[in-house]
C-alpha positions as CSV (number, residue, x, y, z in Angstrom):
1,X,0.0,0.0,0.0
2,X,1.2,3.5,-1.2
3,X,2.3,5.9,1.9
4,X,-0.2,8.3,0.7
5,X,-3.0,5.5,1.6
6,X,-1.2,4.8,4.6
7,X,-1.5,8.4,5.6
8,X,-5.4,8.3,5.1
9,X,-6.3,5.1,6.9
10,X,-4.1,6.8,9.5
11,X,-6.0,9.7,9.8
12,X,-9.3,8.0,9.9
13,X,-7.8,6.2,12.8
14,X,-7.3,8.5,14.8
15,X,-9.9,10.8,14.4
16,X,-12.6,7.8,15.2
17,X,-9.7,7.4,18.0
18,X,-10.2,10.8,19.3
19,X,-14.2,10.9,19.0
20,X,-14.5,7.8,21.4
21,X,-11.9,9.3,23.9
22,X,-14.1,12.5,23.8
23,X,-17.4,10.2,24.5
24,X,-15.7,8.0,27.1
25,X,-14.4,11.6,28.5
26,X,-18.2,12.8,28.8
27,X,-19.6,9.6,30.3
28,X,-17.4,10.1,33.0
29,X,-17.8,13.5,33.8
30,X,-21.7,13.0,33.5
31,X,-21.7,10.1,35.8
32,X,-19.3,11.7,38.3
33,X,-21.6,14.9,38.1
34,X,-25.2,13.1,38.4
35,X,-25.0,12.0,41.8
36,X,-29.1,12.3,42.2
37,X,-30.8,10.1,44.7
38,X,-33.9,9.0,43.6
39,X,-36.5,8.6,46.4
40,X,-39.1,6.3,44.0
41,X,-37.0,2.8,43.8
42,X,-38.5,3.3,40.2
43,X,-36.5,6.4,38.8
44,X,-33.6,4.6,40.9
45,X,-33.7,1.6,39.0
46,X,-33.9,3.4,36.1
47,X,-30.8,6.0,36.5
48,X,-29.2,2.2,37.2
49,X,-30.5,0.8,34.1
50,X,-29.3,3.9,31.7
51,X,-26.2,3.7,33.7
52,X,-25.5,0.3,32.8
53,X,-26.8,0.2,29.4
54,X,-23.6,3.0,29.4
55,X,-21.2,1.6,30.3
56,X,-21.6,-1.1,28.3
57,X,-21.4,0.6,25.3
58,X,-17.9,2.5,26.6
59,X,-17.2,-1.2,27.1
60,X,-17.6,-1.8,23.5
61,X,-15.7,1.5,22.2
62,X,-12.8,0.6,25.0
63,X,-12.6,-3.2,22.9
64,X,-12.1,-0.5,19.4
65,X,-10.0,1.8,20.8
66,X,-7.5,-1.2,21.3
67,X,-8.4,-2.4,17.7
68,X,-7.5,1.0,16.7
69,X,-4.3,0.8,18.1
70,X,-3.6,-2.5,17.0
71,X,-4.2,-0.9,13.7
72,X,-1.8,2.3,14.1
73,X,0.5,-0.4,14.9
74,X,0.2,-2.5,12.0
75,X,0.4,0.9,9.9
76,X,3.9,1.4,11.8
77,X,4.8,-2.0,11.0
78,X,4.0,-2.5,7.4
79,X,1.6,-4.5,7.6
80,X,-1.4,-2.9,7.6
81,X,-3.8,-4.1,4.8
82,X,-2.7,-7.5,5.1
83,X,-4.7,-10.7,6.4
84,X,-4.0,-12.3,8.9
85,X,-5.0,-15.9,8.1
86,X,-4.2,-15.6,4.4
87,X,-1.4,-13.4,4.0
88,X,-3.2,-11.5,0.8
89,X,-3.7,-7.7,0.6
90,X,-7.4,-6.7,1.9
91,X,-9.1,-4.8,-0.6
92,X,-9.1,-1.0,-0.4
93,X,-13.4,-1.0,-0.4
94,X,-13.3,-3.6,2.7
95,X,-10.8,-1.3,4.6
96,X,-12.4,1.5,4.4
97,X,-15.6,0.3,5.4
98,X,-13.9,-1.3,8.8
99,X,-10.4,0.0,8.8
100,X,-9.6,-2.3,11.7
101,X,-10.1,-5.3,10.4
102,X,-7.2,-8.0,10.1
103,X,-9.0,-10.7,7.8
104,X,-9.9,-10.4,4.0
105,X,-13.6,-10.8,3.3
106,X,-13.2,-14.5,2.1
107,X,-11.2,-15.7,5.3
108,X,-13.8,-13.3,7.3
109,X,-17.0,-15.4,5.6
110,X,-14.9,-18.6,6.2
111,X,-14.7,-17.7,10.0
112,X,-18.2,-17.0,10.4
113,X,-19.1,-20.3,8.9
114,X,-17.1,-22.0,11.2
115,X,-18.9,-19.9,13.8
116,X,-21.9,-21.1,12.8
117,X,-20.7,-24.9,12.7
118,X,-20.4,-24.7,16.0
């Protein structure tokens, strides 16, 4: 892959990179900063509910911010754009749809199979 490539899937990275940061930042400062008590075990159990419907999402982000990095690394490395399993280039249109991604579509499809298999 051309440096000039590089240098785009690079930028993408870290601007999805900084837009979770900034989410993850907020969630914090919003939880830290809604410290209501809730009389009705209702509207308690609610807050507790949105809460945790929360941080599981920031769970999820946390899981692509590492993919991101793993990405920036492989970038670094030279050998971003490469599959894993295969060892063929991914194609540019699969990339740029999930830049993180470490399989080509046809060892992706194969793994899901064997997903399903089991």
């Amino acid at each position: 892959m051309d440096a000039e490539k590089l240098k785009y899937f690079r930028n993408v990275l870290n601007d999805e990179m900084k837009a979770l940061l900034s989410e993850a930042g907020k969630t914090v400062t919003e939880m830290n900063a809604d410290s209501s008590n809730f009389p009705d075990p209702t509207d308690r159990a609610t807050q507790e509910s949105d809460r945790s419907f929360e941080l599981r999402i920031r769970d999820r982000e946390r899981r692509l911010i590492n993919k991101i990095k793993d990405a920036l690394d492989r970038i670094d490395k030279g050998d971003f754009g490469i599959c894993d399993d295969c060892g063929e280039y991914i194609s540019e249109a699969r990339l740029k749809a999930r830049p993180v991604t470490t399989l080509c579509i046809n060892c992706k499809m194969d793994e899901e199979q064997k997903e399903k298999r089991q």
